[in-house]
TORKOLKOL-174280 format. One record per residue (C-alpha): residue number from 1; residue in three letters; x, y, z. Coordinates in steps of 0.001 Angstrom, whole numbers, plus 500000, padded with zeros to 6 digits. Layout:
BEGIN
NUM | ALA | X | Y | Z
...
//
This chain:
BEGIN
1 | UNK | 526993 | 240208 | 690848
2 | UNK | 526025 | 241777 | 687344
3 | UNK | 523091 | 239940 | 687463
4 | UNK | 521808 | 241365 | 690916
5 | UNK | 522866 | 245021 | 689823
6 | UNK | 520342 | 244477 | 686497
7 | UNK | 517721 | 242899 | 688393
8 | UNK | 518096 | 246165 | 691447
9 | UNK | 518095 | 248687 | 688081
10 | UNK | 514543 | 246956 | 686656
11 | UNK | 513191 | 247052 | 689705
12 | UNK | 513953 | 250810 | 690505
13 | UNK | 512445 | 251589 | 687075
14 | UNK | 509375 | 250058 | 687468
15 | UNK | 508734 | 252002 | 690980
16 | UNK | 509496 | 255393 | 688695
17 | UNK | 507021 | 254371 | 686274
18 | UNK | 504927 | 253533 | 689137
19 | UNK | 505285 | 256569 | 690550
20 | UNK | 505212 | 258615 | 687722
21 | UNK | 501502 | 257116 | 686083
22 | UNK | 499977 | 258756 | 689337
23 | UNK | 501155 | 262390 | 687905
24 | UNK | 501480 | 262094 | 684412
25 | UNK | 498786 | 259421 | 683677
26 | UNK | 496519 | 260367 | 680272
27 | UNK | 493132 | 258940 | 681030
28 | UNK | 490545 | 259925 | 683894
29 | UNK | 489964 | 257722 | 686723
30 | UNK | 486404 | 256885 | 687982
31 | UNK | 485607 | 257973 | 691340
32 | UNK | 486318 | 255046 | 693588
33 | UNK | 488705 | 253647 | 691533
34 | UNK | 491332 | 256141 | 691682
35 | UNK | 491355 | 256139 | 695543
36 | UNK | 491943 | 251904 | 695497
37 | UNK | 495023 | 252221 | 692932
38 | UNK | 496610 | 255151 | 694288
39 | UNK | 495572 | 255637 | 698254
40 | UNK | 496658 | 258900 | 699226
41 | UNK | 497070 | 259905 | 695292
42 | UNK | 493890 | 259128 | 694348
43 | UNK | 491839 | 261814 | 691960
44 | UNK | 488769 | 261603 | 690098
45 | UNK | 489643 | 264109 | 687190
46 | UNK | 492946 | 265294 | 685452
47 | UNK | 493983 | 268683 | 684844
48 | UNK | 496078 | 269092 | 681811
49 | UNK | 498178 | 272349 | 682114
50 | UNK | 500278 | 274079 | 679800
51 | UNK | 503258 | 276580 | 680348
52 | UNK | 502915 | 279989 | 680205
53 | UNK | 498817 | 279895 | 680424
54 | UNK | 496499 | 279855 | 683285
55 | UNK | 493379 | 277387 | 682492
56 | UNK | 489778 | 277272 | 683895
57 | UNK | 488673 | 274144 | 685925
58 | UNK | 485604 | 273083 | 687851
59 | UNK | 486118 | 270850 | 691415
60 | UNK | 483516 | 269389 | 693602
61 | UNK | 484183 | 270231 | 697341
62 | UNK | 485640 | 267304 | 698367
63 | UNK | 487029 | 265857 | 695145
64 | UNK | 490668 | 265474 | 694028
65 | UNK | 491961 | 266498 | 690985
66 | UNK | 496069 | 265421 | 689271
67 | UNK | 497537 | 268452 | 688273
68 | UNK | 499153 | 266920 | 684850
69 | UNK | 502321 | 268821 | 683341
70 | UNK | 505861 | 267698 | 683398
71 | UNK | 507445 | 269134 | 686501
72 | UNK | 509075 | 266564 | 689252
73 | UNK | 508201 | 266589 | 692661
74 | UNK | 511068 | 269503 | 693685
75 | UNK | 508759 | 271721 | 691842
76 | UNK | 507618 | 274814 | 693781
77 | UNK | 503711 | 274992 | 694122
78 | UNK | 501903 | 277874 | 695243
79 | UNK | 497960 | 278532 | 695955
80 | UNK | 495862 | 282374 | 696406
81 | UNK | 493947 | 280927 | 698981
82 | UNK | 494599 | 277714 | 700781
83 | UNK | 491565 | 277830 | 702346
84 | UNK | 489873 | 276754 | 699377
85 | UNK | 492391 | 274500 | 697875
86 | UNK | 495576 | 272359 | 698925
87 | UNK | 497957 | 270304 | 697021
88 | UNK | 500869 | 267507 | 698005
89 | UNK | 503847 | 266966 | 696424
90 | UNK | 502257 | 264501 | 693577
91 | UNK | 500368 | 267416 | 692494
92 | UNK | 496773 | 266252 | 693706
93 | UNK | 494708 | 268760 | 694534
94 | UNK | 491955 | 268652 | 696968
95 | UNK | 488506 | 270788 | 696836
96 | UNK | 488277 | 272038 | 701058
97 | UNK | 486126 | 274935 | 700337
98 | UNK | 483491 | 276525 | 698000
99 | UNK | 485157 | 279196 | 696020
100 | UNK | 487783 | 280088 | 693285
101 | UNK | 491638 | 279746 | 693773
102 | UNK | 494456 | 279775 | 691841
103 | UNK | 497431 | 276985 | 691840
104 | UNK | 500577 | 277580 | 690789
105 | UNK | 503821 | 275110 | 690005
106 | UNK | 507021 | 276420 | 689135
107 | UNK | 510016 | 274536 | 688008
108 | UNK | 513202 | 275695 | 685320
109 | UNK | 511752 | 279032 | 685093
110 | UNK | 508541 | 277911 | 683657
111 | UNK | 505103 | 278199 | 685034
112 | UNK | 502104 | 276379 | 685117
113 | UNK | 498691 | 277557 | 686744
114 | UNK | 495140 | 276452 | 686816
115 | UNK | 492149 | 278977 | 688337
116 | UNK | 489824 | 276176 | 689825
117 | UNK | 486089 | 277051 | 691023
118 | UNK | 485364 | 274751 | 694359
119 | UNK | 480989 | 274155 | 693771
120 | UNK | 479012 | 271969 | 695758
121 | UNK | 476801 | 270687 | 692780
122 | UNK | 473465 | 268744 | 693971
123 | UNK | 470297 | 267419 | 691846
124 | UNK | 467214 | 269675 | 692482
125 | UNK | 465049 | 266171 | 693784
126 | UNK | 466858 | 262557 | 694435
127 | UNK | 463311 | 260913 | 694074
128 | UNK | 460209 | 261704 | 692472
129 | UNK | 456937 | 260364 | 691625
130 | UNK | 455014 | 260723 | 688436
131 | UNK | 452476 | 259042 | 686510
132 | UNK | 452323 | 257892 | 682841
133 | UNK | 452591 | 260973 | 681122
134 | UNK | 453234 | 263755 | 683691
135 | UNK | 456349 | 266056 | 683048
136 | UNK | 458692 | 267125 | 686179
137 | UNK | 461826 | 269465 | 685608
138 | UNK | 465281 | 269012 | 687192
139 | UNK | 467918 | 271005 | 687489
140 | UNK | 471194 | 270923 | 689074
141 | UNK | 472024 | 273256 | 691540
142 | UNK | 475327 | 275079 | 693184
143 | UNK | 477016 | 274762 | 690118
144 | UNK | 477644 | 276603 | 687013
145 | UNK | 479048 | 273576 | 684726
146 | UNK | 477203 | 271869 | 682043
147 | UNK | 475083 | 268733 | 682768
148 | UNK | 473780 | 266407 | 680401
149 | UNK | 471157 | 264544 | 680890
150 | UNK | 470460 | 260653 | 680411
151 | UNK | 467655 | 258329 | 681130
152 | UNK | 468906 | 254274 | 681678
153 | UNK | 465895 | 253232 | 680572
154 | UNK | 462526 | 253035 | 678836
155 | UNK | 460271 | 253857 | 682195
156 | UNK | 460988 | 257569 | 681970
157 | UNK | 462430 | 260167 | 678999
158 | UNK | 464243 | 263085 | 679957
159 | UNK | 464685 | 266170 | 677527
160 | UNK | 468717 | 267897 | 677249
161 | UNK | 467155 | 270748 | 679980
162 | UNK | 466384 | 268477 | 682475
163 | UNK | 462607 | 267510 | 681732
164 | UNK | 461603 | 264118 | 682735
165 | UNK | 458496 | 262500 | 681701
166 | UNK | 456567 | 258818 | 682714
167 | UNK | 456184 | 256130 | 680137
168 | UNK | 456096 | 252714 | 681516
169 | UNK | 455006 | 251467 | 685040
170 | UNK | 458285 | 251091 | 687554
171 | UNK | 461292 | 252366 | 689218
172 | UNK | 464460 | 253983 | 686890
173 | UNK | 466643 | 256483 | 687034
174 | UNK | 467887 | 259694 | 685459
175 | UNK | 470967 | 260763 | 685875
176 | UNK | 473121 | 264364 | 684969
177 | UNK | 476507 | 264073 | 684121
178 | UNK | 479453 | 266185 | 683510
179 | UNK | 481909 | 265491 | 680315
180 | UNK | 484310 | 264316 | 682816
181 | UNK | 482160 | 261878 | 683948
182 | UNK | 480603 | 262898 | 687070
183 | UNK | 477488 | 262319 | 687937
184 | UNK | 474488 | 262722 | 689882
185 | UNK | 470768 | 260354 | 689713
186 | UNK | 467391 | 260941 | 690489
187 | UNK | 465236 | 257936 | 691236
188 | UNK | 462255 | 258242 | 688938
189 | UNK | 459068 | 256311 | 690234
190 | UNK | 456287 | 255682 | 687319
191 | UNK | 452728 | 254949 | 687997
192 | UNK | 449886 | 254081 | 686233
193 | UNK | 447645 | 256908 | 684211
194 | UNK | 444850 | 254502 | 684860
195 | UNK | 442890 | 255993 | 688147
196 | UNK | 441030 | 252361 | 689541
197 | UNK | 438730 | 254928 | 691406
198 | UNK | 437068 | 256727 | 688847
199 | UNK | 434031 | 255853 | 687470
200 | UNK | 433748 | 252706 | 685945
201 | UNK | 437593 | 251261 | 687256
202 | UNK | 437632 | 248097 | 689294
203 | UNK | 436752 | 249822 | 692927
204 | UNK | 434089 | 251912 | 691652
205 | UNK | 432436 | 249730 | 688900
206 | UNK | 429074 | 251334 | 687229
207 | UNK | 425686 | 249870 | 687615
208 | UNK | 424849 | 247664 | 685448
209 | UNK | 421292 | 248675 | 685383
210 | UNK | 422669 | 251954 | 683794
211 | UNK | 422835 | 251371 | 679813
212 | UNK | 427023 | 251389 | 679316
213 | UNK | 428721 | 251600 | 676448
214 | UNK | 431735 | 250460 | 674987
215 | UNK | 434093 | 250730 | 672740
216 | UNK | 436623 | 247777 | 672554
217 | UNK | 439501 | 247640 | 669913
218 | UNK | 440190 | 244312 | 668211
219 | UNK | 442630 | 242931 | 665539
220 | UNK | 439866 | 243710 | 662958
221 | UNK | 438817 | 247290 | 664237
222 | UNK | 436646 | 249270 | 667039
223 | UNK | 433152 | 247418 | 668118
224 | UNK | 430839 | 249828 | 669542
225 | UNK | 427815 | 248529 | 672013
226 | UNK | 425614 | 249780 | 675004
227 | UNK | 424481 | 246834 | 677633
228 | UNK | 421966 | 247105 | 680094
229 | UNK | 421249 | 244627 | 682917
230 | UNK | 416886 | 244225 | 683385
231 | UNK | 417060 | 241446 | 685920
232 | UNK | 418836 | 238795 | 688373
233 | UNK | 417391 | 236149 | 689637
234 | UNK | 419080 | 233749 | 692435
235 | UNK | 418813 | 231570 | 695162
236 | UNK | 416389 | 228949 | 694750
237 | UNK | 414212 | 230259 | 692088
238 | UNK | 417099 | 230780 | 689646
239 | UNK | 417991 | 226766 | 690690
240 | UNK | 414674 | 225590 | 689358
241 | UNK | 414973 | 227572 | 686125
242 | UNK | 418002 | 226330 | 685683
243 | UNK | 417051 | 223187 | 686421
244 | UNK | 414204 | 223288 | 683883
245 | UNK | 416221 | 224373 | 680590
246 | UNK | 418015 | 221316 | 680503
247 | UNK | 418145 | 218588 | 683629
248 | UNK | 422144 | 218151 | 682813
249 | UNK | 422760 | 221346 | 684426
250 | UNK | 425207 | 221269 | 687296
251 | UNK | 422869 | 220761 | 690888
252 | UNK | 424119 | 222977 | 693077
253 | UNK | 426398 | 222267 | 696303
254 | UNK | 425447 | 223449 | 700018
255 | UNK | 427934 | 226613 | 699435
256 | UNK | 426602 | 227019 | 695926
257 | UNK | 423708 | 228461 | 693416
258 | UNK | 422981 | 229773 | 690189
259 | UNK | 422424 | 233044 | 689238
260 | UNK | 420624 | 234143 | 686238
261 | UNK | 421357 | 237623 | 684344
262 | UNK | 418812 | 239470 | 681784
263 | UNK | 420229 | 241443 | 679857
264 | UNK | 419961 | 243938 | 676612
265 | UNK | 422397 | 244413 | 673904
266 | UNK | 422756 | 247130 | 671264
267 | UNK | 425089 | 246874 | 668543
268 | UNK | 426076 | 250204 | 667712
269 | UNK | 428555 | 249837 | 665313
270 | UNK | 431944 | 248010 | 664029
271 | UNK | 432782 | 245358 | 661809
272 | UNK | 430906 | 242170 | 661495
273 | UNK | 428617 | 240583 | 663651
274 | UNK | 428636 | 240201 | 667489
275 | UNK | 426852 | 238313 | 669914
276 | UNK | 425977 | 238359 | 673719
277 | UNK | 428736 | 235664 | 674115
278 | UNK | 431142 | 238775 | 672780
279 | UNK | 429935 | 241341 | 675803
280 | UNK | 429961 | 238173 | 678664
281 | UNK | 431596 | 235234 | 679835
282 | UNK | 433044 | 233686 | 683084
283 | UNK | 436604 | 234982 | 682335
284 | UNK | 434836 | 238221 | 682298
285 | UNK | 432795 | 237879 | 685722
286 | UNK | 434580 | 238312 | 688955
287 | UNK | 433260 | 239009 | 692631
288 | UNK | 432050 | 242531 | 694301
289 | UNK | 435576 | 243336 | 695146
290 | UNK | 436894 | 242570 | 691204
291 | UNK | 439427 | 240666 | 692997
292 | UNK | 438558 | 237279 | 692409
293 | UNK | 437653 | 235629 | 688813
294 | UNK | 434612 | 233524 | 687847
295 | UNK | 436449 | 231810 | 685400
296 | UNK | 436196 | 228037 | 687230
297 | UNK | 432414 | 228051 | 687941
298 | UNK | 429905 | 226347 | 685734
299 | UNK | 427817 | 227939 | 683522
300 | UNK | 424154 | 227040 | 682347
301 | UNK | 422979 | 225446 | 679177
302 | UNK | 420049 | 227544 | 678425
303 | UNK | 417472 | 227727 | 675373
304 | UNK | 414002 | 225741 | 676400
305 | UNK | 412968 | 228862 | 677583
306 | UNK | 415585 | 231537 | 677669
307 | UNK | 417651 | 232572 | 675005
308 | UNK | 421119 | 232233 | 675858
309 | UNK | 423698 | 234836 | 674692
310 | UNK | 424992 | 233200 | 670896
311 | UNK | 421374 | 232719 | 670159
312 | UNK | 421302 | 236491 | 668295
313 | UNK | 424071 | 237429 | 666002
314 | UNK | 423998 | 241024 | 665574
315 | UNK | 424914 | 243753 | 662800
316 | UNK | 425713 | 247259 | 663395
317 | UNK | 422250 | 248599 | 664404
318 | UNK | 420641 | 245173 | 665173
319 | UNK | 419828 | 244668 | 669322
320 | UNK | 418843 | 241673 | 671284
321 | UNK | 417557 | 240412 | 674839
322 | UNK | 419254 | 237351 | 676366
323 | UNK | 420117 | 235293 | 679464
324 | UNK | 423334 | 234455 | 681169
325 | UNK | 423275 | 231767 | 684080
326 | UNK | 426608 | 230888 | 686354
327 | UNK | 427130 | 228835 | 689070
328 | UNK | 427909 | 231230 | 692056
329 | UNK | 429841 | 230395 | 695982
330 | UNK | 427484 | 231739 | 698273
331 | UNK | 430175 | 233913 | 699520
332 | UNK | 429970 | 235850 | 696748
333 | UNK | 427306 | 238231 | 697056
334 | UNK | 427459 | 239679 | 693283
335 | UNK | 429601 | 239358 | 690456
336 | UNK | 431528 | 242618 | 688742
337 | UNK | 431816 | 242602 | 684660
338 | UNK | 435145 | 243216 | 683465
339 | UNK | 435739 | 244700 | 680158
340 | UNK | 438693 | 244944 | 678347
341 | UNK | 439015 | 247549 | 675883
342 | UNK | 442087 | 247676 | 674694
343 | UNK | 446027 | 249250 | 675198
344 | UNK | 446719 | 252571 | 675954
345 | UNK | 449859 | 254618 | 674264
346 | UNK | 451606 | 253398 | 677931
347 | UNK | 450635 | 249424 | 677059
348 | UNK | 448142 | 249588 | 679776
349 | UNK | 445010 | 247452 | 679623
350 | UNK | 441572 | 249840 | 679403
351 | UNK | 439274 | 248275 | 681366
352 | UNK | 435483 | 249237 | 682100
353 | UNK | 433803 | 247453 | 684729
354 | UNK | 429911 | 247430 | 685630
355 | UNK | 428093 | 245783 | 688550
356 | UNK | 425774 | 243023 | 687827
357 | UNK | 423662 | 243377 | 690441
//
């Protein structure tokens, strides 16, 4: 009989503690997991009152908040406008209504009160899109508490007053926070600085009959060059040639034939020498669209007659004339140059692209 008396008094202390941790607990809850522990008790912040002294607090309309001092549940509550605010006996409060209220518990003769503002806090934009670069301010609005600001990753930066700014290509987020932990997140969407339209990018490639220069970073510093296309030759005339510098050249197939490029190369200047086998190749050539790559067709062995583009190695000032010959589909009407020039500050690849044709 002793036995089942201890067992009923262990198990009535454990439902106190229970029910005490949902009044008098010492850490704040995150939203969502306060309202699975507790149900009906759940809150996402704490309010810490003191006898004898009204303090300042912030709700969200909506939100609960524990009303933490030491007062048991026979305590007498009391609130200026209940429109605005309402409490249950476990002392959590609920935001109804934007505006400021006053709740009040009294118990032994001592009191304990808390002036709460009800906002309705909301992020100025939930998504934006910027490019590499570009700046765009948030703010938080309907609410005078302070937000700070955090970015969750490298895409985007964001300054402590709300200034967000593109680094890297993709989808992040920024989000403002309160130091109680709530929180609100814009969806930041990062594009490329790199405009493929503009003069020279992949849809709108240059002519190549136009002298274009470039400037193309390497491991051992900046080459600068101009090239010019003079001539194309193709279709059947271009398979003789070919055919003439050196009889080993591939014969072309009934959806294939070779296409010859003249072109002109000025070294400008950089370090050490260069060659026409530096400004093209077939992992530079792609079709009209600059969607497709060159980089399985055959090229020509040239020299009987045409110089071929590592017969002239160049110094800074030196220029040369040579040929290029590939083995074209048919369906290809003309081939795009691709350049690449380099990174950017963002890590994208600068690209120039002319049209061979």
């Amino acid at each position: 009989m002793k036995k089942k008396r201890l067992i009923a008094a262990m198990l009535t202390l454990i439902l106190l503690l229970a029910t005490a941790q949902s009044v008098f607990a010492s850490e704040t809850l995150q939203t969502g997991q306060a309202e699975t522990m507790y149900g009906a008790n759940a809150y996402q912040i704490a309010l810490y009152v003191k006898s004898g002294k009204t303090i300042r607090a912030y709700m969200t309309k909506g939100k609960r908040a524990a009303f933490m001092a030491p007062i048991p549940k026979s305590a007498k509550w009391t609130i200026s406008n209940k429109k605005i605010l309402s409490v249950n006996k476990n002392g959590i409060i609920k935001a109804k209504a934007k505006g400021t209220a006053t709740i009040r518990a009294t118990y032994n003769k001592r009191s304990y009160a808390c002036k709460i503002t009800v906002e309705t806090p909301s992020i100025s934009k939930k998504t934006i899109t910027i490019k590499q670069g570009q700046t765009y301010q948030l703010k938080m609005k309907g609410t005078k508490q302070k937000f700070s600001w955090y970015r969750t990753d490298s895409k985007a930066s964001v300054s402590s007053k709300g200034v967000v700014k593109g680094q890297y290509v993709g989808t992040t987020y920024i989000k403002a926070r309160t130091d109680r932990g709530e929180e609100y997140k814009c969806k930041v969407i990062v594009k490329s600085c790199i405009n493929p339209n503009a003069p020279g990018g992949i849809y709108n490639p240059l002519p190549g009959r136009n002298e274009t220069e470039f400037s193309i970073k390497q491991y051992n510093g900046t080459k600068k060059y101009r090239l010019k296309l003079l001539e194309v030759i193709d279709g059947a005339r271009a398979n003789e040639i070919v055919n003439t510098e050196n009889r080993y050249n591939a014969k072309p197939s009934a959806n294939e034939r070779w296409v010859l490029y003249h072109l002109n190369l000025k070294y400008i200047a950089g370090n050490g020498q260069m060659s026409g086998s530096d400004a093209i190749s077939r992992y530079d050539l792609f079709n009209e669209k600059g969607t497709l790559g060159m980089n399985g067709c055959e090229t020509a062995t040239l020299g009987k007659n045409l110089k071929p583009p590592y017969s002239y190695m160049l110094y800074p000032g030196g220029q040369c004339d040579f040929w290029y010959g590939i083995l074209l589909p048919k369906d290809v009407k003309y081939t795009t140059l691709r350049t690449d020039l380099g990174r950017d500050d963002y890590n994208n690849r600068l690209e120039k692209w002319i049209k061979l044709q």
